[in-house]
C-alpha positions in Angstrom: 71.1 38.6 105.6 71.3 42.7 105.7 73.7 43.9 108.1 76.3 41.7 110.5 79.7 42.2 111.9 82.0 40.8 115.0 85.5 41.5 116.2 87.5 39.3 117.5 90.9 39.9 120.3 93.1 37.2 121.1 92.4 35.7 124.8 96.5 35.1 125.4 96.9 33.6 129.0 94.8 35.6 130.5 91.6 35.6 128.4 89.1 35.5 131.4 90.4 38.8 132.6 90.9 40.3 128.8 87.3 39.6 128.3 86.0 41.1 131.2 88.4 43.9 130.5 86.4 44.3 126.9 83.0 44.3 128.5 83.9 46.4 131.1 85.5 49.1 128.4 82.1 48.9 126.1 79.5 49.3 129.1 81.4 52.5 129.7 81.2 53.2 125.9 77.8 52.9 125.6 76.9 54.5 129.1 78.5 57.8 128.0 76.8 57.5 124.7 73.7 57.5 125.8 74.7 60.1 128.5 75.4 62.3 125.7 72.2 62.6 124.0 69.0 61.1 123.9 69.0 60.5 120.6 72.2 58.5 120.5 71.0 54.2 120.0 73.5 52.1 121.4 73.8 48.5 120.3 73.7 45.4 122.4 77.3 43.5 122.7 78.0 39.9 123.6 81.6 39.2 124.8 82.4 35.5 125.0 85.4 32.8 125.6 84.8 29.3 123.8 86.7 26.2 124.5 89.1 25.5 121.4 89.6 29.0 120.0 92.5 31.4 121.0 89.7 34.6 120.5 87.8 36.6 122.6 84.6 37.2 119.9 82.4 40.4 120.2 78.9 39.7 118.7 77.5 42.6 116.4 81.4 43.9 116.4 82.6 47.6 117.7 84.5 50.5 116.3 87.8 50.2 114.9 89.0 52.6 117.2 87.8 50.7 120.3 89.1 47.6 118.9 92.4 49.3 118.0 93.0 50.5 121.6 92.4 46.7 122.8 95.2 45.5 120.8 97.3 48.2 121.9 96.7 48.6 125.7 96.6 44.5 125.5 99.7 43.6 123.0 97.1 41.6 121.3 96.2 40.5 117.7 92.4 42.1 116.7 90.1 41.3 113.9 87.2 43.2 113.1 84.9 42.5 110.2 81.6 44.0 108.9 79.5 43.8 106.0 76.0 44.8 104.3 74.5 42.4 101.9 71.1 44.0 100.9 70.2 47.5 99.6 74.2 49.1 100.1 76.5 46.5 99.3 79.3 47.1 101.8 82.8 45.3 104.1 85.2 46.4 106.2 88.5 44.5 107.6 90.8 45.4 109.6 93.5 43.6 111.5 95.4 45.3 114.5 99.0 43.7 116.1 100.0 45.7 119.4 97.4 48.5 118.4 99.6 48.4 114.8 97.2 48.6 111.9 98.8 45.6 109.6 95.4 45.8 107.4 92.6 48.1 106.6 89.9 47.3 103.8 86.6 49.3 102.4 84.3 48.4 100.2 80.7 50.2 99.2 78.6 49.9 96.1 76.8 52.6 95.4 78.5 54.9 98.3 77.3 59.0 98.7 80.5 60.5 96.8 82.5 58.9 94.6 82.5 55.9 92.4 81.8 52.1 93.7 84.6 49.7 95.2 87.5 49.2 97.1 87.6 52.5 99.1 90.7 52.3 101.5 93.2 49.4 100.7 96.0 49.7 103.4 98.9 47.5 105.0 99.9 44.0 103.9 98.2 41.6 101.6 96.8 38.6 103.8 96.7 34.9 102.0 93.3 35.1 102.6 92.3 37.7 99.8 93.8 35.3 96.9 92.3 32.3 98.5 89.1 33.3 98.9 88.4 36.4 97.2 89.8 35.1 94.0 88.3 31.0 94.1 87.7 29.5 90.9 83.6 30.1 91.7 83.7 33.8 91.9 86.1 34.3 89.0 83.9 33.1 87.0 81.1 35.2 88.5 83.4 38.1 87.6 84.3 37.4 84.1 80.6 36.9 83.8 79.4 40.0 85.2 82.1 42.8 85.1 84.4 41.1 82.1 86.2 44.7 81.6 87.1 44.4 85.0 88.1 40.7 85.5 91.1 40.9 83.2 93.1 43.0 85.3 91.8 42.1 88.6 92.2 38.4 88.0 95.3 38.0 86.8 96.8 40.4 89.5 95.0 38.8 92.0 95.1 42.0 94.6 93.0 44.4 96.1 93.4 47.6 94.4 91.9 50.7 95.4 89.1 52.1 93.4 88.7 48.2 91.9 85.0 46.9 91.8 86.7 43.0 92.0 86.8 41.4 93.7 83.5 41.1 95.3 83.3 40.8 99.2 79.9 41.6 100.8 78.5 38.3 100.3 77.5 36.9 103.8 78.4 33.7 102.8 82.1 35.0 101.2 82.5 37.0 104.5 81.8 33.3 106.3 84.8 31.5 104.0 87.0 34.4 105.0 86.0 33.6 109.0 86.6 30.3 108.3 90.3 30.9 106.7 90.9 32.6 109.6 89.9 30.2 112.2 87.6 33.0 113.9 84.6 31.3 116.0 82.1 33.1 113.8 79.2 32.1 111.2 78.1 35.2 109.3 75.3 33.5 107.2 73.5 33.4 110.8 75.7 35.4 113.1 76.2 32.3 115.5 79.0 31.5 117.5 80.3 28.2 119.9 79.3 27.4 122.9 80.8 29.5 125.8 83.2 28.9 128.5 82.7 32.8 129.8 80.0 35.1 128.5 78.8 38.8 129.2 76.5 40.7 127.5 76.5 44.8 127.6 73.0 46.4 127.2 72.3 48.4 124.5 69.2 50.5 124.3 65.7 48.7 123.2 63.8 51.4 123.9 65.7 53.6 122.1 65.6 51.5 119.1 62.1 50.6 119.4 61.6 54.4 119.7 63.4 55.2 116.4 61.7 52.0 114.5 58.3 53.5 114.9 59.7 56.4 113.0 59.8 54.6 110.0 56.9 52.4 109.8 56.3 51.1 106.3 53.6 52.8 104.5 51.4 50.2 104.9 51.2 50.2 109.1 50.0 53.6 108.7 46.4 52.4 107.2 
């Protein structure tokens, strides 16, 4: 899967103008950004409005910060989620009310300082952590594979900071927790429902392309 992530605002009554709002706000984000240098890559964004779903989604997700300022300047519930599955085992949650932070999770495996796990645990316990994060599949997954671990951690059944378990960087755990939530997401192949209003804010392909050919494999240089 390697890399994925969305956010997620809540439309209200007046989702067509929120969204456009949101698109607005990240064109200007990524024009400054690549104003500021031309080394800075910015990454393509997809607002969109489906039928059936109070959320505005955000394809490919944005900075907590950014996200945080919508729920404030908007009064709004926001969900942001991102994970890496491959090389770096990593997740982030977080869950904004009025631009309040009511939960912040980290989690890295094998990070640059400092031992693997939960890195920030903050706010309020959400039902979804027990529910999903502690099924009856993946307890046994963690009594298999960190037994030390999985005496404490199950029978607790929290997050606790500097905790290996429970695991979350799983694309298709990170899809059970989208689903839980009702968000109008699939993580396994970051796909989304039909929309009712879509915009889509450039990024920079050139740029990327640019910074790709950087780092050929060995092998394209034969």
């Amino acid at each position: 899967m390697g890399t994925f992530g969305a956010a997620f605002v809540q439309a209200g009554d007046d989702g067509p103008a929120r969204a456009a709002e949101i698109a607005r706000a990240l064109r200007e984000q990524n024009t400054a950004w690549l104003a500021a240098s031309p080394e800075n890559l910015a990454i393509e964004y997809t607002v969109r409005r489906s039928a059936g779903t109070p959320w505005i989604s955000i394809q490919h997700g944005i900075p907590f910060d950014l996200l945080q300022k919508f729920s404030c300047d908007m009064g709004a519930t926001a969900i942001g989620i991102s994970g890496c599955d491959e090389i770096i085992l990593g997740f982030s949650y977080r869950r904004f009310d009025s631009g309040r932070v009511r939960r912040a999770l980290d989690y890295r495996d094998n990070p640059p300082r400092g031992p693997a796990g939960w890195m920030l645990v903050e706010g309020e316990r959400e039902p979804w952590e027990e529910q999903v994060l502690f099924s009856n599949k993946l307890i046994g997954l963690y009594f298999k594979y960190a037994p030390k671990e999985a005496d404490r951690a199950v029978s607790r059944r929290i997050i606790e900071q500097g905790a290996s378990i429970p695991w979350s960087s799983d694309a298709d755990i990170v899809g059970e927790i989208a689903a839980y939530l009702q968000l109008p997401w699939r993580p396994v192949d970051d796909t989304f429902p039909p929309a009712t209003q879509t915009e889509v804010v450039a990024g920079s392909p050139d740029r990327w392309k640019k910074f790709h050919r950087r780092f050929r494999p060995w092998w394209k240089f034969w």
